[in-house]
C-alpha positions in Angstrom: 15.0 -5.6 -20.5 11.7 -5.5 -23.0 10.0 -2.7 -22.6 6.9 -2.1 -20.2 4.0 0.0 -21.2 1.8 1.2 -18.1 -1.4 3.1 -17.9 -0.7 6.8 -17.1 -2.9 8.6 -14.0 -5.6 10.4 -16.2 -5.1 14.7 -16.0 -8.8 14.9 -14.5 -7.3 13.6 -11.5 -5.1 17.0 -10.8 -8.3 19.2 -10.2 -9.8 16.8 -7.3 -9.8 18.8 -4.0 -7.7 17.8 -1.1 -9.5 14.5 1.3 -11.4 15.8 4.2 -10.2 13.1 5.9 -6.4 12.0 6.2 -5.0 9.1 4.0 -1.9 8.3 6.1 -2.1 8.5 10.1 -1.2 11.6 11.9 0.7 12.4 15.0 -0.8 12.4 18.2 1.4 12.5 21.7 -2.0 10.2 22.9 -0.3 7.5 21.0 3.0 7.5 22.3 4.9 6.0 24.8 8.2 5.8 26.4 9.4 2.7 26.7 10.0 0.7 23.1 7.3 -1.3 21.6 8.7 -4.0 19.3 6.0 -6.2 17.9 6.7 -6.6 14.7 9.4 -9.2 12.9 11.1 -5.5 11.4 12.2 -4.7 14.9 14.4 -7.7 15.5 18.2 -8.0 14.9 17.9 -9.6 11.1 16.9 -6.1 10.2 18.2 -2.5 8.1 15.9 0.4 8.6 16.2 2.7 4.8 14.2 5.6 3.8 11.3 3.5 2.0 9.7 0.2 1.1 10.6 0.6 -2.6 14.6 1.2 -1.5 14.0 -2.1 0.5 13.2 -3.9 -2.4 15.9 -2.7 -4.7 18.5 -3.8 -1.4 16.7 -7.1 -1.2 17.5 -7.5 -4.9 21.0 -6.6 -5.0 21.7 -8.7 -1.9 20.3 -11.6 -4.0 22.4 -11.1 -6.9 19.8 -9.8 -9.4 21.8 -8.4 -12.3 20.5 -7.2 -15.9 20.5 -11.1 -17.4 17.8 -12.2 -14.6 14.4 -12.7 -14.5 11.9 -10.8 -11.4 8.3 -12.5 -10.9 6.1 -9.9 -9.4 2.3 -10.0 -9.2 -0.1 -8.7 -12.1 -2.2 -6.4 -9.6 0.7 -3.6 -7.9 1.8 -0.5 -7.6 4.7 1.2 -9.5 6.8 0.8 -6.4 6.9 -2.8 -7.0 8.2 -2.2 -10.6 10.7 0.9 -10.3 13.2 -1.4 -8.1 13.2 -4.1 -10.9 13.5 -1.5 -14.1 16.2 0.5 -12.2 18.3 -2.9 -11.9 17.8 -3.7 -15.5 16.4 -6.9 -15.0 13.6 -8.6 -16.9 9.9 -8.7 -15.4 7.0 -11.6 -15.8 3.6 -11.4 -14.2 2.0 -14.4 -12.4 -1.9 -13.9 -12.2 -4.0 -13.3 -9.1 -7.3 -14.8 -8.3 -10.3 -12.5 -7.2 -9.5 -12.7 -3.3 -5.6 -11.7 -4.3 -4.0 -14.7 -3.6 -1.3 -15.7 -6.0 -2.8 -18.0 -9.2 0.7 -20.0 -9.9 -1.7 -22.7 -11.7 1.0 -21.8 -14.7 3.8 -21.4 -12.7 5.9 -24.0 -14.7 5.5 -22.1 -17.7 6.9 -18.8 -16.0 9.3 -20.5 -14.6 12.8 -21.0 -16.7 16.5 -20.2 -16.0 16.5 -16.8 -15.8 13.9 -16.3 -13.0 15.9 -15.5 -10.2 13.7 -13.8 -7.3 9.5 -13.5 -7.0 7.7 -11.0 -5.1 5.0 -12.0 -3.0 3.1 -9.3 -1.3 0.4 -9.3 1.5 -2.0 -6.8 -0.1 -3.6 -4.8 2.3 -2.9 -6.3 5.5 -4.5 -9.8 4.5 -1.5 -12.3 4.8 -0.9 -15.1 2.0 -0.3 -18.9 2.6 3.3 -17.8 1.5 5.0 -20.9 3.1 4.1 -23.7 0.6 5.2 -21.3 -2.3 8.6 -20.5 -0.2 9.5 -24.4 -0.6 8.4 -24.8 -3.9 10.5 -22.0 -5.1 13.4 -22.9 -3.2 13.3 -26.0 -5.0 13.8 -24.2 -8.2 16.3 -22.0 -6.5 14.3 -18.9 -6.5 14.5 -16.4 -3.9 11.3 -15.4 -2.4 10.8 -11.4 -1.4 8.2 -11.2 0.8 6.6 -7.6 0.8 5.0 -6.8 4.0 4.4 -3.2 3.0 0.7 -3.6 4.0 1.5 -6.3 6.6 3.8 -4.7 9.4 1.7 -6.1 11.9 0.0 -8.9 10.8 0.7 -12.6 11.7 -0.7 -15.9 10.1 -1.2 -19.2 12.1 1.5 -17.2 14.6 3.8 -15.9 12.3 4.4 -12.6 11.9 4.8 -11.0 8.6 8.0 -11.2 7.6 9.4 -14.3 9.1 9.0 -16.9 5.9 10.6 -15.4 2.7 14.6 -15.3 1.8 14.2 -11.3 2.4 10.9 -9.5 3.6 10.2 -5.6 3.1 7.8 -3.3 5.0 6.7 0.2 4.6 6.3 1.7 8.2 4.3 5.2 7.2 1.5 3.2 6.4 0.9 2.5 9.6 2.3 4.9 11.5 3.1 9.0 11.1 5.7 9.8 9.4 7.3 10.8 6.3 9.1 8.0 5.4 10.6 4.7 6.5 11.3 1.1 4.9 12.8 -1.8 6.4 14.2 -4.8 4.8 14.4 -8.2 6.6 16.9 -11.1 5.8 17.3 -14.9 6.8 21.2 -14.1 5.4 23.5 -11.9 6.9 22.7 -8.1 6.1 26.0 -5.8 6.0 24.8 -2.3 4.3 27.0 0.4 4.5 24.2 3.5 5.2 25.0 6.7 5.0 24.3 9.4 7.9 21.9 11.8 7.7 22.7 15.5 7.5 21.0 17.6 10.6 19.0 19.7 8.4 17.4 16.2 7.4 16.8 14.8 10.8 15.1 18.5 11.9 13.2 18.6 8.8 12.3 15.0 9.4 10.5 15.8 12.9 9.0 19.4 11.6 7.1 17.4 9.4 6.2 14.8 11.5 5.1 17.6 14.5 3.1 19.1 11.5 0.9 16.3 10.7 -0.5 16.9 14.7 -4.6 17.3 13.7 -6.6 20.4 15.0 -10.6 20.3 15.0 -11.0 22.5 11.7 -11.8 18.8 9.7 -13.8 17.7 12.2 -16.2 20.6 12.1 -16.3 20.7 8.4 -17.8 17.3 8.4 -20.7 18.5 10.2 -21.8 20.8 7.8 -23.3 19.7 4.3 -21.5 17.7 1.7 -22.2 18.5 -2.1 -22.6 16.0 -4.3 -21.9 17.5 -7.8 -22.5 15.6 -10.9 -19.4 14.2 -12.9 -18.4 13.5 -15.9 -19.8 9.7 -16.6 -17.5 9.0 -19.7 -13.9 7.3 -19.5 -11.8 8.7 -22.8 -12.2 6.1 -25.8 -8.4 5.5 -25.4 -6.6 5.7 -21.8 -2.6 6.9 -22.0 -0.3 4.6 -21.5 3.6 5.4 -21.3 7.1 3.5 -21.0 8.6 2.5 -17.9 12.0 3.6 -18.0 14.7 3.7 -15.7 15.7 6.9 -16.7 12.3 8.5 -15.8 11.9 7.1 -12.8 8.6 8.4 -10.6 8.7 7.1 -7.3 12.2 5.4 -6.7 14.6 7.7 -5.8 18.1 6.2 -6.6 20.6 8.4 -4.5 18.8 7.6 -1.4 20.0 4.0 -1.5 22.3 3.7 1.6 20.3 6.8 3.2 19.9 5.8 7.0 16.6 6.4 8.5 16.5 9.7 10.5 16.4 9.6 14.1 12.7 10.8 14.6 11.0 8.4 12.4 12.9 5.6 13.4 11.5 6.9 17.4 7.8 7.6 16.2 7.3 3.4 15.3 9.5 2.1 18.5 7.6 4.6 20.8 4.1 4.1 19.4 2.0 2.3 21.6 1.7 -0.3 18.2 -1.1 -2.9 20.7 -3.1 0.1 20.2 -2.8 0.9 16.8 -3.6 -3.0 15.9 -7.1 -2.7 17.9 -8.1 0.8 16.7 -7.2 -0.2 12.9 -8.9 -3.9 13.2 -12.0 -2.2 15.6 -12.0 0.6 12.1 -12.1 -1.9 9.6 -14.9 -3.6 11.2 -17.1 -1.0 11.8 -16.7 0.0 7.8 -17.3 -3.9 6.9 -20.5 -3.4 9.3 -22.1 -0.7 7.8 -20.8 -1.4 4.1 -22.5 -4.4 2.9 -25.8 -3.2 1.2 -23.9 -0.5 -1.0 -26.2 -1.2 -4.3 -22.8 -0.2 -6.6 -20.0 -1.4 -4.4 -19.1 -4.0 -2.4 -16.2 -4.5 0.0 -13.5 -7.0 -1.5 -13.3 -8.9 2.4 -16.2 -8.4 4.4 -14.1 -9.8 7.7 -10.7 -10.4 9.6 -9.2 -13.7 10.0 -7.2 -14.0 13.0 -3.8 -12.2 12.8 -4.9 -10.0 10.1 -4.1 -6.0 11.4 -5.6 -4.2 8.1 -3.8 -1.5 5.8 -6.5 -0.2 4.3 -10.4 -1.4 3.7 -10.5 -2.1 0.2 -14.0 -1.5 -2.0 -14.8 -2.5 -5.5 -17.1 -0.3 -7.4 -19.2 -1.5 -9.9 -19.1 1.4 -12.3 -15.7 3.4 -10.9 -16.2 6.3 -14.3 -19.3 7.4 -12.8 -18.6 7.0 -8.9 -14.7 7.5 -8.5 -14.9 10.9 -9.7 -18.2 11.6 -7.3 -16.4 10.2 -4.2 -13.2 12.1 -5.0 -14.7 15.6 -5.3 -16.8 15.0 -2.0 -13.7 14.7 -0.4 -13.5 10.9 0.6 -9.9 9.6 1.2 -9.4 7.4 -1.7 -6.3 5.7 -2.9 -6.3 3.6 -6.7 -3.8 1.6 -8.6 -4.7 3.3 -11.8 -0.8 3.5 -12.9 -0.6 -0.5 -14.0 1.9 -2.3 -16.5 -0.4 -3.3 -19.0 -0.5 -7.3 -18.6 -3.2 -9.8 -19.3 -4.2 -11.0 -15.8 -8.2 -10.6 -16.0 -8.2 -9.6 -12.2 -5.7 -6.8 -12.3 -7.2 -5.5 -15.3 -10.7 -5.1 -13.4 -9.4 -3.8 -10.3 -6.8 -0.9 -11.6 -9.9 1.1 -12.0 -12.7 -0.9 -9.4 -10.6 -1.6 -6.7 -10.6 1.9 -4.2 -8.5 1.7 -1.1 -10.3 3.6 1.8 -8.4 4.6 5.4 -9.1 2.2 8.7 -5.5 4.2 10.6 -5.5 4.3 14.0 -5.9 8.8 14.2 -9.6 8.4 12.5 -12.3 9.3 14.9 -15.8 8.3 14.4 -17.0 11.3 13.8 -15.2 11.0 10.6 -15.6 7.2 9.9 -19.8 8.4 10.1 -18.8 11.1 7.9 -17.1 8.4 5.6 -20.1 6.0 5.8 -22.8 8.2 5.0 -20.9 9.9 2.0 -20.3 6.5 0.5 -24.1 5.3 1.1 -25.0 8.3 -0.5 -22.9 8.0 -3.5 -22.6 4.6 -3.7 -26.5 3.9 -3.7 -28.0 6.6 -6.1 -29.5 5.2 -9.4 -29.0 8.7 -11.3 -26.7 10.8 -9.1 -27.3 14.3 -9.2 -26.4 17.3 -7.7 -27.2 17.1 -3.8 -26.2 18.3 -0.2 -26.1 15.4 3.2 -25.4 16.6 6.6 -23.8 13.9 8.5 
């Protein structure tokens, strides 16, 4: 395949102190129940449950027949997990362009489209579920197979259909939305038959330890109380940012000998035995309450300010308007943040503003409001000073 260049995750990003809030959802016995919750398309019979979303991806192109002479569409605005699968296959990659709301720009797609394309990706970024079934027939038509990745959409549904129920093969992530340490399912409208292998016990013990260890104490609620420092940053990007190859044989985040790992036994128990009815009000009631108190930020705004009907959120997504001054503000205050900085370089206008614009801040289901306030008034602080300086707010 040509090669890919992709911009690197800058060093400055190594000395920013751990979130004082957590990213991911923790563990709480509140939140569980005993009988088997199964809400989602990813619990029905058309399923395999793997270690992670990206090993879903790389089964969903195998099972297609992807092979080294084919051609992968995948959207101009991801993350590297999208890509690894791809690369590690040896097959060749285009980008289609996105429009400002992320939905899919195929307004070229006849030019993409030749012989050699073979599969597209189509995810549902952060919870917010494309109109993916018009594209599914017009792809079919060209004999592409359509992967729908539902990595931020486990529990979402459009016009009634869950995520996950309209492309040839469908992928979730399930520790983004609930605690754990890892998980991926893949979803087929063909017959799945992958041999997994068993998990050792020191994997399935070491799999619950962790989980058990995510269980939150106060310590992080009672920091929030007390002041938050506001230290001036550096306001400077670098003249030139590093970019490096994507190579299959330096792969980052795809972990090739866990391909037929089964999932272990107590993060396969933690999503069936959530009480997931909750998790979809607490995470849409989150995201609301964030849109609510969000919309006058003088340097950001929130990239949707609402949820259509169906829609159980990932993540609340923010654009900054000048991310080299603010990004490194809201990081060493401790806010939760999450970035696509590490991009395949590719000349899609929209992916190219939002690597760096485009923040990703919690709405899980453990948040309390003591932190969500805590969240809110950091962000207002930031996000609204003309000349930040250094300062202290007490929540």
């Amino acid at each position: 395949m040509d090669e890919l260049q992709y911009f690197k995750i800058p060093t400055l990003a190594l000395t920013y102190p751990k979130p004082l809030v957590p990213v991911l959802p923790t563990f709480s016995w509140q939140q569980v129940c005993l009988k088997p919750q199964k809400i989602s398309a990813f619990q029905d019979s058309n399923t395999v449950s793997l270690s992670s979303g990206r090993i879903a991806i790389l089964h969903a192109l195998q099972h297609s027949g992807i092979t080294a002479d084919d051609c992968v569409l995948l959207p101009a605005y991801h993350c590297m997990s999208m890509i690894e699968p791809v690369v590690w296959l040896g097959a060749k990659i285009k980008f289609y362009p996105l429009h400002e709301n992320l939905e899919p720009d195929f307004s070229n797609l006849p030019s993409l489209l030749d012989r050699s394309v073979k599969a597209v990706l189509i995810p549902h970024f952060f919870g917010f579920m494309q109109d993916i079934s018009h594209w599914y027939e017009v792809f079919r038509v060209h004999g592409v197979t359509v992967i729908e990745d539902c990595a931020h959409a486990y529990l979402s549904e459009r016009d009634g259909v869950k995520a996950g129920m309209t492309g040839d093969y469908a992928v979730c992530s399930t520790v983004k939305f609930f605690p754990g340490t890892e998980g991926g399912v893949l979803r087929s409208k063909h017959k799945l038959n992958i041999p997994l292998q068993p998990r050792t016990w020191f994997h399935q013990l070491k799999a619950l330890k962790n989980i058990l260890e995510t269980t939150r104490g106060s310590s992080n609620l009672q920091t929030l109380t007390e002041p938050t420092e506001i230290v001036q940053a550096e306001t400077r990007l670098p003249e030139t940012e590093d970019v490096a190859s994507v190579n299959k044989y330096q792969l980052k985040y795809l972990e090739p000998e866990k391909t037929n790992w089964a999932l272990t036994w107590a993060n396969r128990w933690v999503v069936e035995h959530s009480q997931q009815q909750m998790i979809i009000e607490l995470r849409k009631k989150n995201f609301l309450y964030l849109a609510k108190a969000l919309t006058q930020l003088k340097f950001a705004k929130p990239l949707f300010s609402d949820l259509p009907t169906g829609t159980v959120p990932y993540v609340f997504p923010l654009i900054l308007t000048r991310p080299e001054l603010d990004f490194p503000l809201l990081k060493n205050a401790g806010i939760p943040l999450l970035r696509w900085e590490e991009l395949v370089v590719n000349s899609c206008g929209t992916s190219h503003q939002y690597r760096l614009k485009l923040v990703q801040l919690p709405v899980h289901q453990a948040l309390s409001k003591t932190e969500l306030d805590w969240l809110i008034a950091t962000l207002k602080n930031i996000l609204n000073m003309d000349s930040p300086a250094k300062q202290s707010i007490t929540v």
